[in-house]
N, CA, C and O of each residue as an XYZ file, in Angstrom:
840
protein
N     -22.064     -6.280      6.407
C     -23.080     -7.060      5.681
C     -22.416     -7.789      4.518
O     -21.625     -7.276      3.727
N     -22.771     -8.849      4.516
C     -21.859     -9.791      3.519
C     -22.729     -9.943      2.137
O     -23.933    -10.106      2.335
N     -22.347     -9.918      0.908
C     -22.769    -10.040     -0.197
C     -22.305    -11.298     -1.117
O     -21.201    -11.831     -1.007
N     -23.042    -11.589     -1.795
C     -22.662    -12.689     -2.841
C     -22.503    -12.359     -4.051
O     -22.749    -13.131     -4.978
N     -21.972    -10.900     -4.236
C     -21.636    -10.403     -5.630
C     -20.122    -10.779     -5.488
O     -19.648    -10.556     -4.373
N     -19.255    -11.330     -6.463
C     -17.929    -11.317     -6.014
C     -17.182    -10.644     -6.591
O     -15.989    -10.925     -6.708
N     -17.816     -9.455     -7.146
C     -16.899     -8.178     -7.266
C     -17.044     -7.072     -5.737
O     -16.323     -6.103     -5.500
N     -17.696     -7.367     -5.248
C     -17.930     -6.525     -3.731
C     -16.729     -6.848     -3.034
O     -15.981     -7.716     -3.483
N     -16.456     -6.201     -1.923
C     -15.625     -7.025     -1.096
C     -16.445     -7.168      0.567
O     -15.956     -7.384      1.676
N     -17.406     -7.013      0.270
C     -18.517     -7.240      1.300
C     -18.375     -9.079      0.980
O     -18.732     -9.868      1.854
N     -17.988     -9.416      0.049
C     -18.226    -10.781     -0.497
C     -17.122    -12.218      0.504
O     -17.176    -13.429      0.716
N     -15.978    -10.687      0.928
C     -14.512    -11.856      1.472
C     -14.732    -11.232      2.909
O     -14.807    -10.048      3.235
N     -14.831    -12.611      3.824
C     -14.357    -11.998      5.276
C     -12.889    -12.033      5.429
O     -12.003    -12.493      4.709
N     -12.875    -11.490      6.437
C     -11.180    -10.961      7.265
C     -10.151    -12.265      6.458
O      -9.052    -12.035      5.951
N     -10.462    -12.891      6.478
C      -9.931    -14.756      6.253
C      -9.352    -14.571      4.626
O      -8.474    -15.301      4.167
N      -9.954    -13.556      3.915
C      -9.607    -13.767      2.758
C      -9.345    -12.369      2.075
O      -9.436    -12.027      0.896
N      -9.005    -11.706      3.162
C      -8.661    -10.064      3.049
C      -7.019     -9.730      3.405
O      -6.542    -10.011      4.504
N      -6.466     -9.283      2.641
C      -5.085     -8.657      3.301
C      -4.712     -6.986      2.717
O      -4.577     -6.532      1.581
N      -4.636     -6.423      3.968
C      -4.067     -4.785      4.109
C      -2.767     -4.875      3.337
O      -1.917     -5.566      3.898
N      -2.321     -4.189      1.867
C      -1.502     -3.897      1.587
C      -1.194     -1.973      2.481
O      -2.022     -1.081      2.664
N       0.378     -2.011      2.838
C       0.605     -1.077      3.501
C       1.824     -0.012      2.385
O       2.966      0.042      2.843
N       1.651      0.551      1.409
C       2.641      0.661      0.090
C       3.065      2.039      0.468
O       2.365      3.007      0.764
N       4.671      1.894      0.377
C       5.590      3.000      0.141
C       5.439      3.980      1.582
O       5.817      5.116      1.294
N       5.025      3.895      2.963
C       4.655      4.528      3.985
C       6.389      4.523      4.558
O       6.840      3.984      5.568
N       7.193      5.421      3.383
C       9.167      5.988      4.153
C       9.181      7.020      3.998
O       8.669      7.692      3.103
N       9.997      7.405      5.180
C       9.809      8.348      5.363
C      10.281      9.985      4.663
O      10.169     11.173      4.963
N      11.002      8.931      3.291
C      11.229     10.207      2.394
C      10.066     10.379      1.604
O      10.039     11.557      1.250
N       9.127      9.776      1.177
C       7.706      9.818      0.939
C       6.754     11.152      1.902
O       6.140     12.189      1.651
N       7.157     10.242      3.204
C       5.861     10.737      3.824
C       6.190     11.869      4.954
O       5.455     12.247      5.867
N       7.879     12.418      4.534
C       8.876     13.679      4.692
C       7.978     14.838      3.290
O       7.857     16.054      3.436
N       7.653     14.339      2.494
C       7.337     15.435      1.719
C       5.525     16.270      2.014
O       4.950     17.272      1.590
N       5.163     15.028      3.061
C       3.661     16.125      3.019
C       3.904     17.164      4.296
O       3.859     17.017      5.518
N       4.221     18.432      3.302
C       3.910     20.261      4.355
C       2.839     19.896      5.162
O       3.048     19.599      6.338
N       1.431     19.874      4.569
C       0.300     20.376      5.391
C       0.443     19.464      6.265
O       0.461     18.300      5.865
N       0.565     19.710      7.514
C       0.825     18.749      8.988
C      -0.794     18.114      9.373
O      -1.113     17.063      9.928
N      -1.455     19.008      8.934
C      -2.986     18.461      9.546
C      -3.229     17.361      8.099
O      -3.219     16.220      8.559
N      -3.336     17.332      7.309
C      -3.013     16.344      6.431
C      -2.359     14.841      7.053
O      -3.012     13.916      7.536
N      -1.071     14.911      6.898
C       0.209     14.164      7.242
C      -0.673     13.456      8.488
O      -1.091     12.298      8.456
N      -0.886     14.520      9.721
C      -1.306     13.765     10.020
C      -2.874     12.983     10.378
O      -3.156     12.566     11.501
N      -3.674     12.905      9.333
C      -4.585     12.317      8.897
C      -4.829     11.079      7.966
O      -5.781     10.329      7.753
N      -3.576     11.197      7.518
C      -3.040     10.092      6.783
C      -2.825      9.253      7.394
O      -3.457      8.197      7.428
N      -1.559      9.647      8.222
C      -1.196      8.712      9.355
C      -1.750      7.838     10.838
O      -1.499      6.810     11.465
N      -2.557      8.894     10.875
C      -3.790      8.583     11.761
C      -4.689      7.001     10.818
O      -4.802      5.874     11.299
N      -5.085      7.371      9.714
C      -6.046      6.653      9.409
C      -4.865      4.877      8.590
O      -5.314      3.775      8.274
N      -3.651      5.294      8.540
C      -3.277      3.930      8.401
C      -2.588      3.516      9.583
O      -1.802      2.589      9.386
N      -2.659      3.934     10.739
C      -2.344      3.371     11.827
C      -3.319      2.871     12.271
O      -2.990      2.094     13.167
N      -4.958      2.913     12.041
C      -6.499      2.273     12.171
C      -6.061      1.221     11.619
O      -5.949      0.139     12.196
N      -5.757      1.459     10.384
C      -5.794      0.047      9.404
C      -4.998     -1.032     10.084
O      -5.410     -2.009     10.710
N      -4.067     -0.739      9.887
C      -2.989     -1.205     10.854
C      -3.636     -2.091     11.847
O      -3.840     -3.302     11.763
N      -3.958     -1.161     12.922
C      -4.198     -1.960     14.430
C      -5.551     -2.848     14.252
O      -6.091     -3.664     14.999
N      -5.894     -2.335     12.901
C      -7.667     -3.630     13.226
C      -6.834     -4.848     12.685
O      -6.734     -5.915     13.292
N      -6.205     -4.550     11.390
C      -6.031     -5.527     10.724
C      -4.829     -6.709     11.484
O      -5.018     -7.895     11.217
N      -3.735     -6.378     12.327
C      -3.499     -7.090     13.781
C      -4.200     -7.496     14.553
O      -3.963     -8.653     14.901
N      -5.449     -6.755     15.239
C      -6.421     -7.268     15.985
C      -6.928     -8.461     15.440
O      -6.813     -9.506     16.080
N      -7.561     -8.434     14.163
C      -8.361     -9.597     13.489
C      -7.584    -10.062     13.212
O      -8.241    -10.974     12.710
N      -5.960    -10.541     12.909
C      -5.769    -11.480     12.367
C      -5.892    -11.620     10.791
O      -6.112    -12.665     10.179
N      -5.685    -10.211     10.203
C      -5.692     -9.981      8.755
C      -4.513     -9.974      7.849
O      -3.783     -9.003      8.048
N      -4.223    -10.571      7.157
C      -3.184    -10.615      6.673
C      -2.319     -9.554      6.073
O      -2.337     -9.448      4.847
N      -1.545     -8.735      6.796
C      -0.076     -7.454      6.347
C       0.311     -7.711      5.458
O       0.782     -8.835      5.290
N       0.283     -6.687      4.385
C       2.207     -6.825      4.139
C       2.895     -5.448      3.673
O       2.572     -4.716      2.737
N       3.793     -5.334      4.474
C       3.993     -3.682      4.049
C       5.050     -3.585      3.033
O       6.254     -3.614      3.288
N       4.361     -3.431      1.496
C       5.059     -2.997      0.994
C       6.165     -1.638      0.489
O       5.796     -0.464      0.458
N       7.384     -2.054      0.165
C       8.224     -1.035      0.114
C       9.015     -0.954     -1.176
O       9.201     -1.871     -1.976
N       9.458      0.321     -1.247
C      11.012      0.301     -2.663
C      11.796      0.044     -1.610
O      11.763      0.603     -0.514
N      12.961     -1.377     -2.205
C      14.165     -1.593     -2.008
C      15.344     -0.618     -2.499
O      16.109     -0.669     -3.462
N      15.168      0.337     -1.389
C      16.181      1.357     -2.380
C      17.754      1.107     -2.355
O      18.435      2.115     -2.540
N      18.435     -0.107     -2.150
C      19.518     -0.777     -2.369
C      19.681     -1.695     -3.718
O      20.609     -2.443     -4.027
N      18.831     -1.480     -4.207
C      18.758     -1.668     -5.418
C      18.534     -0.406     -6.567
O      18.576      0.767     -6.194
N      18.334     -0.709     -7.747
C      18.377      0.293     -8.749
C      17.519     -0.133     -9.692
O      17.290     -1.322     -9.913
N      16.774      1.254    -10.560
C      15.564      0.769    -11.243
C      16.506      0.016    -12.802
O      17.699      0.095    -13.097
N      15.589     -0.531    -13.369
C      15.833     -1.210    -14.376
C      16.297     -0.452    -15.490
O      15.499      0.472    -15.647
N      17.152     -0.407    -16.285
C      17.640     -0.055    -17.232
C      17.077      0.504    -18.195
O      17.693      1.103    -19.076
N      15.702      0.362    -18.143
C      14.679      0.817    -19.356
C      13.916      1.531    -18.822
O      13.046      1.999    -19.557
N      13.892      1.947    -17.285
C      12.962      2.423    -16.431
C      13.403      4.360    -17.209
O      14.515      4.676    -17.631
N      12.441      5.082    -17.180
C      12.455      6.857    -17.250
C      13.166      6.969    -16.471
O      14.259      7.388    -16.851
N      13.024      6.704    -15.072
C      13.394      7.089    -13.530
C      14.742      6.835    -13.304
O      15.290      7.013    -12.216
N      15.460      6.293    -14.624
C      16.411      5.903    -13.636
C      17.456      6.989    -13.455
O      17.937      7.137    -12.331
N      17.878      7.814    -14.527
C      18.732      8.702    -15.009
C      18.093      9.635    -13.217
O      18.878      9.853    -12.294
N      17.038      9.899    -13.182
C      16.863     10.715    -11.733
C      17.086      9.685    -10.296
O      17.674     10.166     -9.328
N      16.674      8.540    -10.262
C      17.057      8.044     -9.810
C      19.105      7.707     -8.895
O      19.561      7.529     -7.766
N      19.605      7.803    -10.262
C      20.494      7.626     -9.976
C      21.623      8.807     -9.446
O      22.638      8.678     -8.761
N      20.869     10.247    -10.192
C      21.521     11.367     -9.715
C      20.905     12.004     -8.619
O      21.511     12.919     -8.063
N      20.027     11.731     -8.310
C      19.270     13.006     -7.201
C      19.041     11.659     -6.034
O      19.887     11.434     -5.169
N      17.937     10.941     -6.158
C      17.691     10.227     -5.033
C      18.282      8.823     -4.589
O      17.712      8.236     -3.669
N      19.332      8.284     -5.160
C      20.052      7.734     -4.705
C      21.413      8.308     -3.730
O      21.840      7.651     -2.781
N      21.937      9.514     -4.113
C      22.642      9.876     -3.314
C      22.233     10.239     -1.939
O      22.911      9.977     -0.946
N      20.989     10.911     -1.921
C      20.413     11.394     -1.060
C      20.195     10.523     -0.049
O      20.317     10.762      1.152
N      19.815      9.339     -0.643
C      19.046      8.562      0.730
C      20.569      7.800      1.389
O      20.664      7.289      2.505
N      21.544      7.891      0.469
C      22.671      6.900      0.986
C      23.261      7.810      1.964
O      23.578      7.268      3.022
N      23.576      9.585      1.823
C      23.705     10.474      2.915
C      22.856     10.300      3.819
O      23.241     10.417      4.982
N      21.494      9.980      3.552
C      20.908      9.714      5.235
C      19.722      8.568      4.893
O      18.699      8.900      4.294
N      19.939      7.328      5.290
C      20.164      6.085      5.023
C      18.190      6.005      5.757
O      17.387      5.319      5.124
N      17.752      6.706      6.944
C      17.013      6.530      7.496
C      16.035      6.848      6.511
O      15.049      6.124      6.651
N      15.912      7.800      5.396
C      14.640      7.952      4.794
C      14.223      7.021      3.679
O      13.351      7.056      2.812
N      14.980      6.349      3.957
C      14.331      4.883      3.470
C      13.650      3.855      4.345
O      12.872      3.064      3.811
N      13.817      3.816      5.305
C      12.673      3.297      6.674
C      11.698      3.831      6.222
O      11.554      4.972      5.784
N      10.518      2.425      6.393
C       8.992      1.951      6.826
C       8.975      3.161      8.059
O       9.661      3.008      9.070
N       8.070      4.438      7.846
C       7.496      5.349      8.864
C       6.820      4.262     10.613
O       5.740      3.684     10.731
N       8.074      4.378     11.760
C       7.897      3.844     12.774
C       6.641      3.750     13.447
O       6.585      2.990     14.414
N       5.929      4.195     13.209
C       4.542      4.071     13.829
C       3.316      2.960     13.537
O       2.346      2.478     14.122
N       4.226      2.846     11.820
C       3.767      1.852     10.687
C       4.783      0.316     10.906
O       4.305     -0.815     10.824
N       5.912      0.552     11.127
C       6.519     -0.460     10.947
C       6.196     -1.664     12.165
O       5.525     -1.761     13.193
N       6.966     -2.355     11.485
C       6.523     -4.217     12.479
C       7.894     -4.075     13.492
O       9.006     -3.918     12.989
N       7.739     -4.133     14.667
C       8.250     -3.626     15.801
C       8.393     -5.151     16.218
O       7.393     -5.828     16.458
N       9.757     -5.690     16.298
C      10.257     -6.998     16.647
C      10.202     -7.927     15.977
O      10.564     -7.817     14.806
N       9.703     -9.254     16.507
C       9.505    -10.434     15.370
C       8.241    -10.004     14.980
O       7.837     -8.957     15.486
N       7.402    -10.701     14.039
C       6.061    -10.275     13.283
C       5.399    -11.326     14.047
O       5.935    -12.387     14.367
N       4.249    -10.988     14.312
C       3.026    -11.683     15.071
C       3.088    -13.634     14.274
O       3.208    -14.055     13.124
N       2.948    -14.233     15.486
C       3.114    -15.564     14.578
C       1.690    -15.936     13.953
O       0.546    -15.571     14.226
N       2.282    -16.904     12.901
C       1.326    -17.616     12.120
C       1.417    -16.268     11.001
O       0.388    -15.615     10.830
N       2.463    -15.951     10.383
C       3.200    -15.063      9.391
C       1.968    -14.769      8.285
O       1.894    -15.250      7.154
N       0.717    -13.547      9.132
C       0.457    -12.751      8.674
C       0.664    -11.620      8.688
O      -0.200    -10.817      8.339
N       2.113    -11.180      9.179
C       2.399     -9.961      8.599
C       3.817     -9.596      7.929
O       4.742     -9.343      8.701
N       4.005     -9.560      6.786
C       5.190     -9.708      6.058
C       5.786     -8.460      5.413
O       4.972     -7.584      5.122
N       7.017     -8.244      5.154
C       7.265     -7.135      4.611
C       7.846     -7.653      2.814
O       8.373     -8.765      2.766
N       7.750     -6.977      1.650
C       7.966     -6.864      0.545
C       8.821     -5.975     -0.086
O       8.570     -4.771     -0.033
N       9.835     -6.406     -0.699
C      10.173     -5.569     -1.158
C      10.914     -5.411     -2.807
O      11.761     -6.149     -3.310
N      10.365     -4.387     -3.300
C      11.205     -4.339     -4.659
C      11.331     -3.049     -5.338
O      10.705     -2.036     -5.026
N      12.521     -3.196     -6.665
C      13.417     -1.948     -6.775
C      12.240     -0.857     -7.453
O      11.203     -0.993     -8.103
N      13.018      0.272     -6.917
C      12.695      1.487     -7.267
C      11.957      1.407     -8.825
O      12.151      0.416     -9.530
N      11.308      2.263     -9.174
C      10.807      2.095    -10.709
C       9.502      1.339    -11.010
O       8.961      1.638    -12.074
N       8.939      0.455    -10.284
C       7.927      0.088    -10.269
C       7.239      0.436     -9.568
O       7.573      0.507     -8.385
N       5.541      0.934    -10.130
C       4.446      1.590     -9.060
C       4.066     -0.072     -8.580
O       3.926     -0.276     -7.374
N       3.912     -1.204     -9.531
C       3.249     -2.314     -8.460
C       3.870     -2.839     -7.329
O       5.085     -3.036     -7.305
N       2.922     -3.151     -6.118
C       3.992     -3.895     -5.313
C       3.583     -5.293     -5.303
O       3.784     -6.017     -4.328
N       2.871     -5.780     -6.637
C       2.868     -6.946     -7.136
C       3.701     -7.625     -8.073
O       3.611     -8.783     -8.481
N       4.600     -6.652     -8.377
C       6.257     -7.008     -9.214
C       7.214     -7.726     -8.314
O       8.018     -8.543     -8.762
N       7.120     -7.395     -6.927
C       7.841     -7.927     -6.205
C       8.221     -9.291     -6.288
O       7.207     -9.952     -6.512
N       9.286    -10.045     -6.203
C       9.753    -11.759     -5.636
C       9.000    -12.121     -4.600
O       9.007    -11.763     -3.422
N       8.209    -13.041     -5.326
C       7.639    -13.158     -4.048
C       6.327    -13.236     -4.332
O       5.743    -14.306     -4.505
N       5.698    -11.907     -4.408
C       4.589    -11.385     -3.443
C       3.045    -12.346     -3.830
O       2.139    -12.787     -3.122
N       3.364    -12.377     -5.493
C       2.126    -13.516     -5.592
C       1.642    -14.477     -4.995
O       0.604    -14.639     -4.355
N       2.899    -15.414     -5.387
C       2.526    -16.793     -4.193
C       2.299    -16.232     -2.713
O       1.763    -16.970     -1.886
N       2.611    -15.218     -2.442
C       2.334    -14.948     -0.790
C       1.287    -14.779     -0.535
O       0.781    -15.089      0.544
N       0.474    -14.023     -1.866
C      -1.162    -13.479     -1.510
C      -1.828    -15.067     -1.970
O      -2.639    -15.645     -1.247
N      -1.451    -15.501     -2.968
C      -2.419    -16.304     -3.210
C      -2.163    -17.732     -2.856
O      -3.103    -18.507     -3.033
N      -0.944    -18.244     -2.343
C      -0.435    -19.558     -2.125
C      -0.959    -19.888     -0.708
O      -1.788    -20.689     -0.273
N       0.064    -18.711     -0.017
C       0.121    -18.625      1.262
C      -0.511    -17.972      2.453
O      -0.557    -18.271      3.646
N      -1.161    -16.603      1.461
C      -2.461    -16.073      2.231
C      -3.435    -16.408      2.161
O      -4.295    -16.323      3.037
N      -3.562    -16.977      0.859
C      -5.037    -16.871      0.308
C      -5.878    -16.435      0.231
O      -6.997    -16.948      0.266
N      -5.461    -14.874      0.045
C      -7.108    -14.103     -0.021
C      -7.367    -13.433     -1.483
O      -6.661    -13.695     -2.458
N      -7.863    -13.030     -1.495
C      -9.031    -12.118     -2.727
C      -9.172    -10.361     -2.703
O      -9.344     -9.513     -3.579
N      -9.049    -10.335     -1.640
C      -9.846     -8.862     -1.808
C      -7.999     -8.352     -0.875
O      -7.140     -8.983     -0.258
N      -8.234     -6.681     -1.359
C      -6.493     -6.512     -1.414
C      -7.252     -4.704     -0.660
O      -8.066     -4.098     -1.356
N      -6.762     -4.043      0.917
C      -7.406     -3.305      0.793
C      -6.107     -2.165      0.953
O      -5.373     -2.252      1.937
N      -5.926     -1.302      0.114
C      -4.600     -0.486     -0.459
C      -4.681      0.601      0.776
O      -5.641      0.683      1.542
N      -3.553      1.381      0.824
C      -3.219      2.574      1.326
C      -1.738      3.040      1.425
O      -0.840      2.284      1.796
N      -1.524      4.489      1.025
C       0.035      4.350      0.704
C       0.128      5.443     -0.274
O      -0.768      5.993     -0.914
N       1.671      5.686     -0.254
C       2.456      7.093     -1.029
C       2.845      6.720     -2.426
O       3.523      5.692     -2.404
N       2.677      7.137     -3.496
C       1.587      8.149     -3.710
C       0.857      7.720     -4.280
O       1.029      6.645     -4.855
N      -0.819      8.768     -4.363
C      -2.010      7.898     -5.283
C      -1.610      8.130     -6.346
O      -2.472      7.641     -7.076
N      -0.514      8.760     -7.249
C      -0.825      8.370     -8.906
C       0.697      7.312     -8.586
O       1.346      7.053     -9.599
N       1.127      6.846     -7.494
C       2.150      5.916     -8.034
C       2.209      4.757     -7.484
O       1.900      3.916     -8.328
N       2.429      4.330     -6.576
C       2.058      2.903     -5.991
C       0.686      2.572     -5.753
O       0.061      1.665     -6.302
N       0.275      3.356     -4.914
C      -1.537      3.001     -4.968
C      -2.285      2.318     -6.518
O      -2.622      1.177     -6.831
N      -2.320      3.401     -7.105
C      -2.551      3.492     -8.850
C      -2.565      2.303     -9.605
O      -3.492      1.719    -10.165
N      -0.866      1.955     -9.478
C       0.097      0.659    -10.316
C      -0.336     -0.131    -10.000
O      -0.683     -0.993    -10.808
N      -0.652     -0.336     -8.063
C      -0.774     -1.626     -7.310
C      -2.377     -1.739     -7.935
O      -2.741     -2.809     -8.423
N      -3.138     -0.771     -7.893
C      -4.344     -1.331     -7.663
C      -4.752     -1.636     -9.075
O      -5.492     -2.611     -9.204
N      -4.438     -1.044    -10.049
C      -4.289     -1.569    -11.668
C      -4.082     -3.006    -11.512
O      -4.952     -3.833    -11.239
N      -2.926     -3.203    -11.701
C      -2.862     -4.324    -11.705
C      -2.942     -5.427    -11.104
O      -2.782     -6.581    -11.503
N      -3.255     -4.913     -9.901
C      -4.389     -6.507     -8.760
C      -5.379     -6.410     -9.209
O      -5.929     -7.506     -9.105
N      -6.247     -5.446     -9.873
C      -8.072     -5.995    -10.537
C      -7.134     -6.784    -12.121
O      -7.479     -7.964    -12.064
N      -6.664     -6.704    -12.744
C      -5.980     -7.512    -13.894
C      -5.600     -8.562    -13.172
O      -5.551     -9.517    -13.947
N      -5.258     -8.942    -11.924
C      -4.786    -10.253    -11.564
C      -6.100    -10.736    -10.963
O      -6.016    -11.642    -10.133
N      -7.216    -10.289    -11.246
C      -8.191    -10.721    -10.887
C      -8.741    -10.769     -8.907
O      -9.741    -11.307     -8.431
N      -7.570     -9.947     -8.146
C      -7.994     -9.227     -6.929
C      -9.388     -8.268     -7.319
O      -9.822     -7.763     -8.354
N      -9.912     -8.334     -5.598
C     -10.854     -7.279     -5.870
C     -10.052     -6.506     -4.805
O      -9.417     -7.066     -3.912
N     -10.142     -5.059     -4.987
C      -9.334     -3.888     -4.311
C     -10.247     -2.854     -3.833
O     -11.054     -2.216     -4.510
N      -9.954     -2.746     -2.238
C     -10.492     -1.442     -1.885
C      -9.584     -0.263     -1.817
O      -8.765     -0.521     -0.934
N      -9.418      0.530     -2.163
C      -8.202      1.860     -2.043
C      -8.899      2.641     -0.591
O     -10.084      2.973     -0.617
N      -8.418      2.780      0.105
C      -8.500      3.774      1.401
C      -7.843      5.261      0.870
O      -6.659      5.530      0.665
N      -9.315      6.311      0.695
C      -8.629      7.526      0.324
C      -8.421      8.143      1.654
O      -7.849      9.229      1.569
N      -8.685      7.810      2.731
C      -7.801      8.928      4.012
C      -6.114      7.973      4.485
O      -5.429      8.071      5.503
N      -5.965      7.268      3.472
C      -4.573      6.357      3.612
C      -3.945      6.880      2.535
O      -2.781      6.532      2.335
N      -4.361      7.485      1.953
C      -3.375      8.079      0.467
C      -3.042      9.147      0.541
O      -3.488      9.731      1.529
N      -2.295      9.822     -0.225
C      -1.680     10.890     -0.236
C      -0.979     11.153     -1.899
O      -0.584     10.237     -2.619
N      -0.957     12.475     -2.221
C      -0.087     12.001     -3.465
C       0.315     14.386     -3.691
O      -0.445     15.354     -3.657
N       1.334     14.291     -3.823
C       1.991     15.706     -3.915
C       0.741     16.769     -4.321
O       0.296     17.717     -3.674
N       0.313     16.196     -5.755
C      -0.643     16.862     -6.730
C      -1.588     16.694     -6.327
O      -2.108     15.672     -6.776
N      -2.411     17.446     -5.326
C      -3.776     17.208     -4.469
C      -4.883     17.610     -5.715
O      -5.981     17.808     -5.194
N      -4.928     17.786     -7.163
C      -5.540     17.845     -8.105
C      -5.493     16.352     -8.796
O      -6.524     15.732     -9.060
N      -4.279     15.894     -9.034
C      -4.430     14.602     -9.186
C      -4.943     13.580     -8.263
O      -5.878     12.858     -8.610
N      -4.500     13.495     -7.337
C      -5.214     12.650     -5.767
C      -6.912     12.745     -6.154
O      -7.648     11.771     -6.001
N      -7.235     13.620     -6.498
C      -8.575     14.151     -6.424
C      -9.031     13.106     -7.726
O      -9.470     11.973     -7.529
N      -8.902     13.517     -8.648
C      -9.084     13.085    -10.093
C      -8.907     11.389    -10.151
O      -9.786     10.687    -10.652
N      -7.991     10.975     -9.730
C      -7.632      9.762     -9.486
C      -8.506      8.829     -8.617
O      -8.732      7.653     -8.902
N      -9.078      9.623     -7.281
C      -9.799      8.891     -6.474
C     -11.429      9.093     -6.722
O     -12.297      8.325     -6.307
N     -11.669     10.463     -7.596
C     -13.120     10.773     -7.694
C     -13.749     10.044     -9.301
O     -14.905     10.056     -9.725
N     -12.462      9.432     -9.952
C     -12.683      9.377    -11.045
C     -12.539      8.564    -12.074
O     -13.366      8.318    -12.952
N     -11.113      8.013    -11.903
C     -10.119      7.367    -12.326
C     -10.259      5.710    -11.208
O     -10.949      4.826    -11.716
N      -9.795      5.480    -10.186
C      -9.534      4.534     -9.553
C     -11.238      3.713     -9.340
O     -11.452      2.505     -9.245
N     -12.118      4.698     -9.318
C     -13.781      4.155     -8.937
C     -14.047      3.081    -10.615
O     -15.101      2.445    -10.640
N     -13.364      2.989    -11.521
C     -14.069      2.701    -12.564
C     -13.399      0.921    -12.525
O     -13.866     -0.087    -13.055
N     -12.036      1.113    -11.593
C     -11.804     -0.524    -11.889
C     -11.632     -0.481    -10.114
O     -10.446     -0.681    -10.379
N     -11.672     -0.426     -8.890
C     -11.595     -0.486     -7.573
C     -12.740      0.042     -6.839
O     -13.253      1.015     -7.392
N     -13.286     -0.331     -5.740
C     -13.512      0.156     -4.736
C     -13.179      1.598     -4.209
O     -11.958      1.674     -4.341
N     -13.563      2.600     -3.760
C     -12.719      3.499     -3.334
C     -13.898      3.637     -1.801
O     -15.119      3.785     -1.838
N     -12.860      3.507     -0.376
C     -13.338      3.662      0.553
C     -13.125      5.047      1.630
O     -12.273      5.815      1.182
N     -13.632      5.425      2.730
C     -12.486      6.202      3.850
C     -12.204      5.216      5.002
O     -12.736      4.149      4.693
N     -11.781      5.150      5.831
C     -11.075      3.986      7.111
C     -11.954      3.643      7.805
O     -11.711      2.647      8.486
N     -13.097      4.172      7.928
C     -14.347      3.550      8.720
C     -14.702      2.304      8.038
O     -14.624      1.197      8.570
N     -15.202      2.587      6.509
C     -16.052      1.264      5.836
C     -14.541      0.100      5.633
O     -14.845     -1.088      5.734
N     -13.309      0.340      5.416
C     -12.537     -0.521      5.673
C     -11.839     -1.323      6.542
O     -10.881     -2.056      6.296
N     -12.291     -1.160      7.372
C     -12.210     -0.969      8.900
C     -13.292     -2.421      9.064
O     -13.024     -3.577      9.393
N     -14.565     -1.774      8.683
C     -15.470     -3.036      8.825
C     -15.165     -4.569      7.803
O     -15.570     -5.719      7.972
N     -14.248     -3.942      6.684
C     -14.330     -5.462      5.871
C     -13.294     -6.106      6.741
O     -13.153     -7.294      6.451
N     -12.424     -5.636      7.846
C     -11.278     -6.429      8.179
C     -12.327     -6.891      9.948
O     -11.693     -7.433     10.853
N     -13.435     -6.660     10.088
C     -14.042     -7.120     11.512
C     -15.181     -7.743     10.633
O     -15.376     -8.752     11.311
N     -15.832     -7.815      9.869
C     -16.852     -8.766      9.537
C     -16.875     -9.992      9.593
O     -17.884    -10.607      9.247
């Protein structure tokens, strides 16, 4: 059902909607134990996923470029540079887009589905080179619908600061995940509802087929 409030996102069809896909590697999404979890997560952004291909919705899976290094002023970096940089360079794969998620060959033409990327240390994946003009030059949409590792860190950052860039944002809580299932909680029951949308994969599901 379409609305003429334009803080809704009942307000943007498919045309002016794009699935951000944030931080879904597999050293991320290596850390969720509970398997029935993990995979519920995964389940519900592989929905996102396949509608938002079906319709013709605009991708973009954002990622940390972990060949790069956080910024000099970043907290993270001092850990960064001792613990999880070595790690991922010993096994290079847990920095891969989770295969089930990733864009498998060339990307569907008429380049709505793109990948992003930028360094470690930033929760937005609106810091990225790039990514502005992509949503707003070249996609042109409005409404931004999130899912991704973790909710107090990319989800969070991203979705902060796309309602400040004047996006409207739906967050998908069966697409999130975040270590501190007390924070996840707090964040999505509490915190994220006061400036976003907060959906589960069914009602997001429908803003990308309306």
């Amino acid at each position: 059902m379409s609305s003429n409030d334009p803080s809704k996102p009942s307000s943007y069809p498919p045309s002016k909607t794009a699935l951000l896909l944030l931080d879904y590697q597999y050293v991320l999404v290596n850390m969720i134990q509970d398997s029935e979890r993990k995979e519920k997560l995964l389940k519900s952004a592989k929905k996102l996923l396949a509608t938002a291909r079906k319709n013709h919705v605009a991708i973009v899976h954002c990622l940390m470029d972990t060949n790069k290094d956080p910024p000099a002023t970043s907290k993270v970096t001092e850990q960064w540079l001792s613990v999880h940089k070595p790690a991922l360079s010993a096994n290079p794969i847990l920095a891969a887009e989770y295969s089930d998620l990733a864009i498998v060959g060339l990307a569907p033409e008429g380049g709505h589905e793109n990948t992003s990327l930028r360094p470690p240390g930033y929760r937005s994946a609106l810091v990225a080179e790039g990514m502005l003009p992509l949503l707003r030059e070249q996609l042109g949409v409005t409404h931004l619908i999130l899912g991704g590792i973790a909710t107090s860190g990319a989800v969070l950052g991203t979705a902060t600061h796309a309602t400040d860039l004047d996006f409207v944002v739906t967050v998908v809580e069966d697409a999130c995940w975040d270590p501190n299932q007390q924070v996840h909680r707090a964040l999505i029951d509490t915190v994220i509802p006061t400036l976003a949308w907060v959906s589960e994969v069914e009602e997001a599901v429908g803003h990308m087929t309306g």
